[in-house]
C-alpha positions as CSV (number, residue, x, y, z in Angstrom):
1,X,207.7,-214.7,91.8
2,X,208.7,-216.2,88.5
3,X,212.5,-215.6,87.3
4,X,213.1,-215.9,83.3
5,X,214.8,-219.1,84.1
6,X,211.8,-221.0,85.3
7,X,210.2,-221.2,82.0
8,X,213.2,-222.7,80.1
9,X,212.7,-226.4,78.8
10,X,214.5,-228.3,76.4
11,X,213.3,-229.2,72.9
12,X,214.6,-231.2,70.3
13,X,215.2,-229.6,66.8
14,X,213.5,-232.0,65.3
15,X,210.0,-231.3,66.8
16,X,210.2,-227.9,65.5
17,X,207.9,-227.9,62.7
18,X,209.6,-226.6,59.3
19,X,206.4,-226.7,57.0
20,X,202.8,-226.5,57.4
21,X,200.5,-229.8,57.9
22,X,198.4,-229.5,55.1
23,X,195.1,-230.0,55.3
24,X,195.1,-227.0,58.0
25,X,192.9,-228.6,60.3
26,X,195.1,-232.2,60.2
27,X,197.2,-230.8,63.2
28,X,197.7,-232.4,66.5
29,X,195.5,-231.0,69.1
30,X,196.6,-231.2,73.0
31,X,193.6,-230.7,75.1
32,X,194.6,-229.5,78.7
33,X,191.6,-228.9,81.0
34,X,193.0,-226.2,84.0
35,X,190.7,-227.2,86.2
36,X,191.7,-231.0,86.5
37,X,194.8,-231.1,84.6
38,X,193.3,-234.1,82.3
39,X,195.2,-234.5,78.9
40,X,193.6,-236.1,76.0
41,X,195.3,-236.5,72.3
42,X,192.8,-235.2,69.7
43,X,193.8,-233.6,66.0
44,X,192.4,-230.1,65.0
45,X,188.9,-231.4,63.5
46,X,188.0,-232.6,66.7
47,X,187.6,-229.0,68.6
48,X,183.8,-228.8,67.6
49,X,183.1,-231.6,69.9
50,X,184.8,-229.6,72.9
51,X,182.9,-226.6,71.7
52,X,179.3,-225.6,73.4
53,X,176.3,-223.9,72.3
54,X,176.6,-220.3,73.8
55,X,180.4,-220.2,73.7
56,X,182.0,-217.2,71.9
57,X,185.3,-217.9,69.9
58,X,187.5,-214.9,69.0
59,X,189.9,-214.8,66.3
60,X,192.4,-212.5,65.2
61,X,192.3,-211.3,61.8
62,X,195.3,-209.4,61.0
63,X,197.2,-209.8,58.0
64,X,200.5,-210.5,57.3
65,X,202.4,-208.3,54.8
66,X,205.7,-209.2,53.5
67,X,207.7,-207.2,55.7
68,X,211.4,-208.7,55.0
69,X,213.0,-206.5,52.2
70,X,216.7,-207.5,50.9
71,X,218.5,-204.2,49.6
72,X,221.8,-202.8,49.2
73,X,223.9,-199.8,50.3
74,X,223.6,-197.2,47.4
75,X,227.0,-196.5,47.6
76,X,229.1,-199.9,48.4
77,X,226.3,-202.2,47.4
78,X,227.0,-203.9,50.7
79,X,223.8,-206.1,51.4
80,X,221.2,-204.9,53.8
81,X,218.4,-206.5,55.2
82,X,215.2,-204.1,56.3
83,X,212.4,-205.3,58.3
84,X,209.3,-203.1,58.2
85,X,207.6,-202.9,61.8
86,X,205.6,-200.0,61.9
87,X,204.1,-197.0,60.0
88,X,205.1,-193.6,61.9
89,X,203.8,-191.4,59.0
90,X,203.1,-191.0,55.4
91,X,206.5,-192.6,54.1
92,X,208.7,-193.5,57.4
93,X,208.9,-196.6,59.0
94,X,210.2,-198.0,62.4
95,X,212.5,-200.9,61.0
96,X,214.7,-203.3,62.2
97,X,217.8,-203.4,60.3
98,X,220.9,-206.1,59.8
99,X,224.0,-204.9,58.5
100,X,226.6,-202.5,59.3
101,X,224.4,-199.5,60.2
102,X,224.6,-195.7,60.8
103,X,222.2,-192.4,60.5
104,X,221.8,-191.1,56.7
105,X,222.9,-194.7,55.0
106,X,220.8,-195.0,52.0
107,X,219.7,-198.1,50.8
108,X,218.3,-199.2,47.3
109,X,216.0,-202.0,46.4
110,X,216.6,-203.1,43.2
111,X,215.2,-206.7,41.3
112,X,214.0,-207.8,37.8
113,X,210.2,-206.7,39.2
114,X,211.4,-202.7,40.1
115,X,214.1,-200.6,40.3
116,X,213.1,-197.1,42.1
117,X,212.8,-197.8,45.6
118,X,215.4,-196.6,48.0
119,X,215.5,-195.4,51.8
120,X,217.3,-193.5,53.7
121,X,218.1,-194.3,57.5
122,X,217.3,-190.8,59.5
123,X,216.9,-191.8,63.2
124,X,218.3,-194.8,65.9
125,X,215.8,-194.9,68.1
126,X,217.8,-196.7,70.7
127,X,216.0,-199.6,71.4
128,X,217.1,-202.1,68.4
129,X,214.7,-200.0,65.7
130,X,215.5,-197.3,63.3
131,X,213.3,-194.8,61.4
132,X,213.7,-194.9,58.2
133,X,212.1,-192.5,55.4
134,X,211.3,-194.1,51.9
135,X,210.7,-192.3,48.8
136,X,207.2,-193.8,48.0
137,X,204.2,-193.8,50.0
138,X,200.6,-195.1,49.7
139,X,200.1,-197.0,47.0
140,X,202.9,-197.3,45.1
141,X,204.8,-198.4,48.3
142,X,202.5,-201.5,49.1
143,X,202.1,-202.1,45.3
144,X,206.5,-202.3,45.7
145,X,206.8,-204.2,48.8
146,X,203.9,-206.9,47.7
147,X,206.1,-207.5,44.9
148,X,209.7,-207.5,46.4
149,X,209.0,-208.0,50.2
150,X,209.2,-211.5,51.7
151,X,207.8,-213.1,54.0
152,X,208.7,-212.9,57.7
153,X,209.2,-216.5,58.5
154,X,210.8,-216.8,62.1
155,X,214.0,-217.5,62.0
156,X,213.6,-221.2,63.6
157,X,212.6,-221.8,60.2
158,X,215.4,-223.0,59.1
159,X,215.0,-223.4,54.9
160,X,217.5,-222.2,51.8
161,X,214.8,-220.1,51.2
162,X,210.9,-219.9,50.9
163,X,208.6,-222.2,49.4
164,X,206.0,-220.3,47.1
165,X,203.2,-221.3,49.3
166,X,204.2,-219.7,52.4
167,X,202.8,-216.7,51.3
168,X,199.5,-218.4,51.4
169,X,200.9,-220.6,54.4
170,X,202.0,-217.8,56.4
171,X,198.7,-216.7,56.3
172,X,195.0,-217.3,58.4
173,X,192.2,-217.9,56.1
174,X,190.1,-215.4,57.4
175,X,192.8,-212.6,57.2
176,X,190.8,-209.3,56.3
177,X,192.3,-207.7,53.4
178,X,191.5,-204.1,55.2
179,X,193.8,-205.4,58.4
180,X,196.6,-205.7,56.7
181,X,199.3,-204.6,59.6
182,X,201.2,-207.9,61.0
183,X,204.7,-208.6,60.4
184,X,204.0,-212.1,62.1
185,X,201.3,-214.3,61.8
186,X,199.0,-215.0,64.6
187,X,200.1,-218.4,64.3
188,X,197.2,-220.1,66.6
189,X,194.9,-219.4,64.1
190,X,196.7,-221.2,60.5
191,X,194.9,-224.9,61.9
192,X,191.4,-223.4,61.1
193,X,189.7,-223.9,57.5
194,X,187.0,-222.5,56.1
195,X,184.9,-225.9,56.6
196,X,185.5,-226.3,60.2
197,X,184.5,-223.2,61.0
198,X,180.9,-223.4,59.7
199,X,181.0,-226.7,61.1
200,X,181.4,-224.8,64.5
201,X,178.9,-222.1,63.7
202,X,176.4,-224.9,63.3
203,X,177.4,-226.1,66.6
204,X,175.5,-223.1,67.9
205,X,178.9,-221.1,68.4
206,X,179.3,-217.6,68.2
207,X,182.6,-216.3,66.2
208,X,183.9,-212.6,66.1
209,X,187.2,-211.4,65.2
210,X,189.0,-209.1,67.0
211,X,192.4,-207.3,65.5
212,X,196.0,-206.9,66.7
213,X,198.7,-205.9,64.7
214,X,201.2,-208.7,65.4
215,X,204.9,-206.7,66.6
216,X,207.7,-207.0,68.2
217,X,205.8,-207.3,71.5
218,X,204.2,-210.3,71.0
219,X,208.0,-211.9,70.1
220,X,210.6,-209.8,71.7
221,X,212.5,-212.0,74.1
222,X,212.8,-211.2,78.1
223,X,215.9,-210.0,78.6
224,X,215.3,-209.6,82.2
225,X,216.0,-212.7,84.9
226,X,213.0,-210.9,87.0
227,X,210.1,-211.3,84.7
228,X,207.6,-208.4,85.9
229,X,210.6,-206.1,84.9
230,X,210.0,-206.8,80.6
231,X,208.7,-203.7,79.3
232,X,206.9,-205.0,76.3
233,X,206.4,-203.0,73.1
234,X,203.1,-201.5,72.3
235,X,201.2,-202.8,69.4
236,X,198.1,-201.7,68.1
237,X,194.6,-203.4,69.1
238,X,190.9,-202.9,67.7
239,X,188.0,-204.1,69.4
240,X,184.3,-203.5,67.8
241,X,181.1,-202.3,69.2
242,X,179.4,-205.6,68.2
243,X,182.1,-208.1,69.7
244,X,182.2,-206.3,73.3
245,X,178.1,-206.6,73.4
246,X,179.0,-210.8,72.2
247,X,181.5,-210.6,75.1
248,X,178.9,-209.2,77.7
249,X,176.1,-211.6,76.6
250,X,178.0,-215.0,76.4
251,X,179.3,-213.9,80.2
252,X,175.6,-213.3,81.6
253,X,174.4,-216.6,79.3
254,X,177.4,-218.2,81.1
255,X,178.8,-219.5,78.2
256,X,182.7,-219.4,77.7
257,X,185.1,-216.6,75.5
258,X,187.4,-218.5,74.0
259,X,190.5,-216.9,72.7
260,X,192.6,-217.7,69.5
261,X,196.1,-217.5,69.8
262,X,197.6,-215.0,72.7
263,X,197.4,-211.9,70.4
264,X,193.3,-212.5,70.6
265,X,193.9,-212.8,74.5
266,X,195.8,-209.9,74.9
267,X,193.7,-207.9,73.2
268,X,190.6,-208.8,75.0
269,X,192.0,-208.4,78.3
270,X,193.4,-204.8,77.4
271,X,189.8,-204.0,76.2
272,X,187.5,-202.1,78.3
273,X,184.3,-203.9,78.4
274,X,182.7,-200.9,79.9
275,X,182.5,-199.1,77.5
276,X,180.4,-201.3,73.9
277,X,181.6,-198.6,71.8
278,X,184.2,-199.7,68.7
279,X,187.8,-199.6,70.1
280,X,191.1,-198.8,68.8
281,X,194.2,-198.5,71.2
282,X,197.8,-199.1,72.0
283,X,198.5,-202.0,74.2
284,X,201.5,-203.3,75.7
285,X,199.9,-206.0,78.3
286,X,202.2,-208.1,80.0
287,X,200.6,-211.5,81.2
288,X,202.5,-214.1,83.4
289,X,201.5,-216.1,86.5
290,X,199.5,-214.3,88.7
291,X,197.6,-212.3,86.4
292,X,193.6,-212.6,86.8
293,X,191.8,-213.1,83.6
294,X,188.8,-210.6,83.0
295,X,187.9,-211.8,79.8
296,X,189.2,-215.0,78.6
297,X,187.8,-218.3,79.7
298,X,189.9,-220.1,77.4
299,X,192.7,-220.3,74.6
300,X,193.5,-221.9,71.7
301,X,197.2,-221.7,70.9
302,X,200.5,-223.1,69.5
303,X,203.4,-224.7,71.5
304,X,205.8,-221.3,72.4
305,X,209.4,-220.9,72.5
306,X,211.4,-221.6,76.0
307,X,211.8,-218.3,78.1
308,X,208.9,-216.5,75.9
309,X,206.2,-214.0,77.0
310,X,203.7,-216.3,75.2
311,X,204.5,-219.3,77.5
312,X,204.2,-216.8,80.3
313,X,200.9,-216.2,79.2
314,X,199.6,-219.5,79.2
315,X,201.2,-220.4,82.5
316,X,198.9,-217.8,83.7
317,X,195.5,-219.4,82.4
318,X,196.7,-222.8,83.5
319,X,198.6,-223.3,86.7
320,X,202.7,-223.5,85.7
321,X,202.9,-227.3,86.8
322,X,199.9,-228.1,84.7
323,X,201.3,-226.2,81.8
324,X,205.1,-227.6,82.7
325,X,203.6,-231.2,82.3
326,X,201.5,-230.6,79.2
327,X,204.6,-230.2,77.3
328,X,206.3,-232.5,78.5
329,X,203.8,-234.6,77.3
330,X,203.7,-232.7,73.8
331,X,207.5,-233.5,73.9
332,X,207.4,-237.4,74.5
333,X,204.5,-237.8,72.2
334,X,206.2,-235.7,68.9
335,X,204.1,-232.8,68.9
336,X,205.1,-230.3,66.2
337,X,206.4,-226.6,67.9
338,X,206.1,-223.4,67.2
339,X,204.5,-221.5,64.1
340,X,203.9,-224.3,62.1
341,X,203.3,-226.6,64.8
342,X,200.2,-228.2,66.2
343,X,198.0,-226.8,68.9
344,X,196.9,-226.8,72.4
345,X,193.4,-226.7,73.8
346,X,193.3,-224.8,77.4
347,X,189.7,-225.2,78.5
């Protein structure tokens, strides 16, 4: 079995990418085949030629709120930084926060948009999050936080501060408005544009979308050296009635479900494709070597941090050497990493 350790490589700063390629679909595009190991050297526009008639490509198509709020201690001013992970009820939050912290701390937000916002810390949940109560809800909240609230740029991102386009950057094109729920991008999906995929749906390929509320699951690091002890945290999934049929009928056409990005994956594998009725659950799938794919055929993703779950998950579809080797490759050849990287084909 796997230990942490084994999934460590070294990466030079420079390769990890600091802004997006712009156009989206410009990026580098690794193709990996599992089966021989073959790599080829391709950029993003090329997929549709390694797309099929009868192949099914599933997207992701949460959105990203701007979940990163800067405030201050009500009392000393002292700064505070409050990440909003997720909704527990009508106006409290599970948050990460940074700063000198304790139960009953209220915190104000105050800028030249709004001044009425404030929070009050009521819980430590004990596992790095906090609950924390505001004093708006519903609309007035969102209608705050989409004016004060930044982005959540991963810290490898390394800017003096955000460039007015990452809101848009940060962001898929085909993010439905009525998913809004991810406090990270599914980042596998920024290199398709609006052209390419009808170039692909004329290619005789069927796309459905799929949701999963992007958490601290998908990015939490492993903080154990045995791997199949991670306990990953839960995040929210939705799978319609419609997609699960799509599933079922590419599988007995034998044509191929194709996954974007690992949050797609993980929420097709944690599906149950018994049952063609719409879905909405928890998951908290853990995949790494050794796992057997029910779903997925293959994946479209980014290059993943050293030591991550996501590079777990991909040495899983692929064999480890194959995967080892590809970014290797991706290393000599000055691929861009991470969320604003280029992409990997595994087919």
């Amino acid at each position: 079995m796997y230990s942490v350790s084994d999934f460590d490589y070294h990466l030079p700063l420079e390769l990890i990418a600091q802004k997006p390629i712009r156009p989206r679909d410009h990026s580098r595009l690794l193709l990996l085949n599992k089966k021989t190991g073959a790599l080829e050297h391709r950029y993003f526009y090329d997929l549709v030629d390694y797309l099929k008639p009868g192949d099914l490509l599933v997207l992701n198509n949460s959105k990203v709120f701007p979940a990163r709020l800067i405030g201050q201690k009500k009392e000393t001013g002292g700064a505070v930084e409050v990440f909003l992970h997720h909704k527990l009820s009508k106006n409290v939050w599970e948050c990460l926060l940074k700063g000198k912290i304790n139960e009953g701390l209220v915190i104000k937000f105050t800028n030249k948009f709004f001044q009425g916002l404030e929070a009050k810390v009521v819980e430590n949940n004990n596992d790095g999050t906090w609950q924390v109560k505001f004093n708006l809800s519903g609309q007035k909240f969102w209608s705050v936080i989409n004016k004060i609230g930044q982005v959540p740029l991963p810290p490898y991102i390394k800017r003096n501060s955000q460039l007015v386009s990452d809101k848009n950057s940060y962001q898929t094109v085909f993010a439905d408005n009525h998913r809004v729920g991810s406090v990270a991008a599914p980042t596998a999906g920024f290199h398709f544009t609006k052209s390419l995929l009808k170039k692909i749906r004329a290619r005789g390929v069927k796309i459905r979308y799929v949701t999963l509320h992007v958490g601290l699951g998908t990015f939490a690091p492993v903080k154990t050296e045995k791997i199949r002890e991670h306990k990953m945290h839960r995040e929210l999934a939705a799978v319609s009635s419609k997609t699960i049929r799509d599933i079922l009928n590419t599988k007995k056409a034998g044509g191929r479900v194709i996954a974007v990005g690992t949050t797609s994956c993980r929420t097709l594998e944690s599906a149950n494709l018994e049952k063609p009725a719409d879905q909405t659950f928890w998951t908290d799938i853990f995949i790494y070597p050794g796992y057997k794919f029910k779903v997925v055929d293959a994946l479209i993703t980014n290059f993943h941090l050293p030591k991550s779950t996501l590079l777990m998950l991909v040495s899983a579809l692929a064999d480890k050497p194959a995967i080892d080797r590809a970014y290797q490759e991706a290393i000599s050849e000055k691929y861009r990493f991470f969320s604003y990287g280029d992409a990997m084909f595994i087919y």
